[in-house]
N, C-alpha and C positions, 0 to 999 in steps of 0.2 A: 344362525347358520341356514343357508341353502336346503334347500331340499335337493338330494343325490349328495351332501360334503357329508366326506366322513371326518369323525373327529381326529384333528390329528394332521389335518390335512387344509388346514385354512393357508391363504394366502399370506406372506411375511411382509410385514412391512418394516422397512430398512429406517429406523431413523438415523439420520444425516445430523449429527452433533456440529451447530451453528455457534458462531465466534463474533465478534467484530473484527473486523480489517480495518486498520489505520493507517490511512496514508498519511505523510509527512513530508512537507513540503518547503524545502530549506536552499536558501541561494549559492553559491559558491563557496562565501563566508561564512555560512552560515554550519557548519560543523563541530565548532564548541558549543553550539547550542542543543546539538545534535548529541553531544557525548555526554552532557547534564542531563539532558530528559533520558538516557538511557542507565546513565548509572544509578536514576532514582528506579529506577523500573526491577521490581522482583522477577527473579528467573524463570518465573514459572507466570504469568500476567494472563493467561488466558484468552491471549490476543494474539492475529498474524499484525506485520508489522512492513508498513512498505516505503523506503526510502525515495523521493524522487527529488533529484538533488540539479542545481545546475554543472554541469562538467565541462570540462574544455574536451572536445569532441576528440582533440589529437593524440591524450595522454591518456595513459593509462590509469586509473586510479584506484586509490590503495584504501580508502571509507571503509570496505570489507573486514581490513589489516585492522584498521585502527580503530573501528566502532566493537570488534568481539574481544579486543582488550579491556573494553569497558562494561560489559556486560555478561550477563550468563546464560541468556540466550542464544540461540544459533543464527549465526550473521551471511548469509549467501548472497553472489552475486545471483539478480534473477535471472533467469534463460526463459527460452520461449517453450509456454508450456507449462510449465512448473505450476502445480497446486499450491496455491496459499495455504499455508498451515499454524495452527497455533506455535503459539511461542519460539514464533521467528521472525527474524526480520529482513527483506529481500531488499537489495538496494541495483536501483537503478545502473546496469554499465551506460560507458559514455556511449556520444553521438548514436543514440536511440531513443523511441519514442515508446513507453510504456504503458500498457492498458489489463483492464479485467474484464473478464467476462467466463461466468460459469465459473466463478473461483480457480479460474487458468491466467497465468501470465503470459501476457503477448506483447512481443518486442515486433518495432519495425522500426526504419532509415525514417529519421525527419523528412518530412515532405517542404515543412517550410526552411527557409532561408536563417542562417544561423544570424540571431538578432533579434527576430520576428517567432521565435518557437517561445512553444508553451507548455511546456512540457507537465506541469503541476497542474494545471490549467485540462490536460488531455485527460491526466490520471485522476485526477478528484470527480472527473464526469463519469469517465468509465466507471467508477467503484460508486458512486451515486446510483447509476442505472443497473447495478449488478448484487451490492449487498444492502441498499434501501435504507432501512433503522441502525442493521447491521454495519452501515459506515462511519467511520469519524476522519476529517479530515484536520489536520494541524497547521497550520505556517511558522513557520518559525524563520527568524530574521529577513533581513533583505528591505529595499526600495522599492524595487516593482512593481507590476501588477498581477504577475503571475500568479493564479492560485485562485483570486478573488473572484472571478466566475465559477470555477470549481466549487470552492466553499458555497455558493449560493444555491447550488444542483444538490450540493448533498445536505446544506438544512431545508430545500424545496422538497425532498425525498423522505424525510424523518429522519435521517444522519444528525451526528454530532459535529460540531467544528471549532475551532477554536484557535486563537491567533495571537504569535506571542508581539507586546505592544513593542513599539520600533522604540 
């Protein structure tokens, strides 16, 4: 202690109870893949959980509907803004581009051309350079290439990754 503190009167230190964030990174088809890895998942996993899925940018989609039929987690479309929080899982809405930063969800308009986007690829980087050890990055199904520079930022970072075999 200081000399002039009185007891009683020390500074608090807030500790900030840390998770891992999972991003999950699944092609259009890739949604029964999607509802296997979560119906093994206990309701309570101690993890946030981030869906970035390929969408058709015109349609509405309904992943939200059909992914909290299968689990017991809490399943939200993300918004801009939104805290990652344990034991849930935020899934990407369509024709957007999803990132983290400070444990905040941030939506924007693709900039690139529908074809050419990378949207697994944007999000595996962002949560690389945001929760470090604290990230794990998934792929699950697809062709592509989508994803595989992401997964390489977040095992460069001390993240986890892991990729289901085609």
């Amino acid at each position: 202690m200081a000399q002039g503190d009185k007891p009683g009167h020390l500074d608090r230190v807030i500790e900030v109870k840390r998770f891992p964030v999972v991003g999950i990174g699944a092609s259009a088809g890739g949604l029964e893949a999607v509802v296997e890895f979560f119906k093994a998942m206990p309701d309570e996993p101690g993890m946030a959980f981030v869906l970035i899925q390929h969408l058709d940018p015109h349609h509405q989609s309904l992943t939200v509907d059909l992914l909290q039929k299968h689990t017991g987690i809490s399943v939200l479309q993300a918004g801009e803004g939104d805290l990652v929080r344990s034991d849930c899982l935020f899934v990407i809405p369509p024709n957007c581009t999803l990132t983290i930063k400070d444990g905040l969800l941030h939506l924007s308009a693709p900039s690139e051309l529908r074809g050419l986007r990378l949207p697994i690829d944007r999000f595996f980087t962002s949560l690389a350079e945001d929760e470090q050890e604290r990230a794990v990055a998934i792929v699950l199904s697809g062709t592509g290439s989508d994803g595989a520079q992401g997964l390489r930022r977040v095992k460069a970072n001390g993240g986890l990754v892991l990729a289901q075999p085609p």
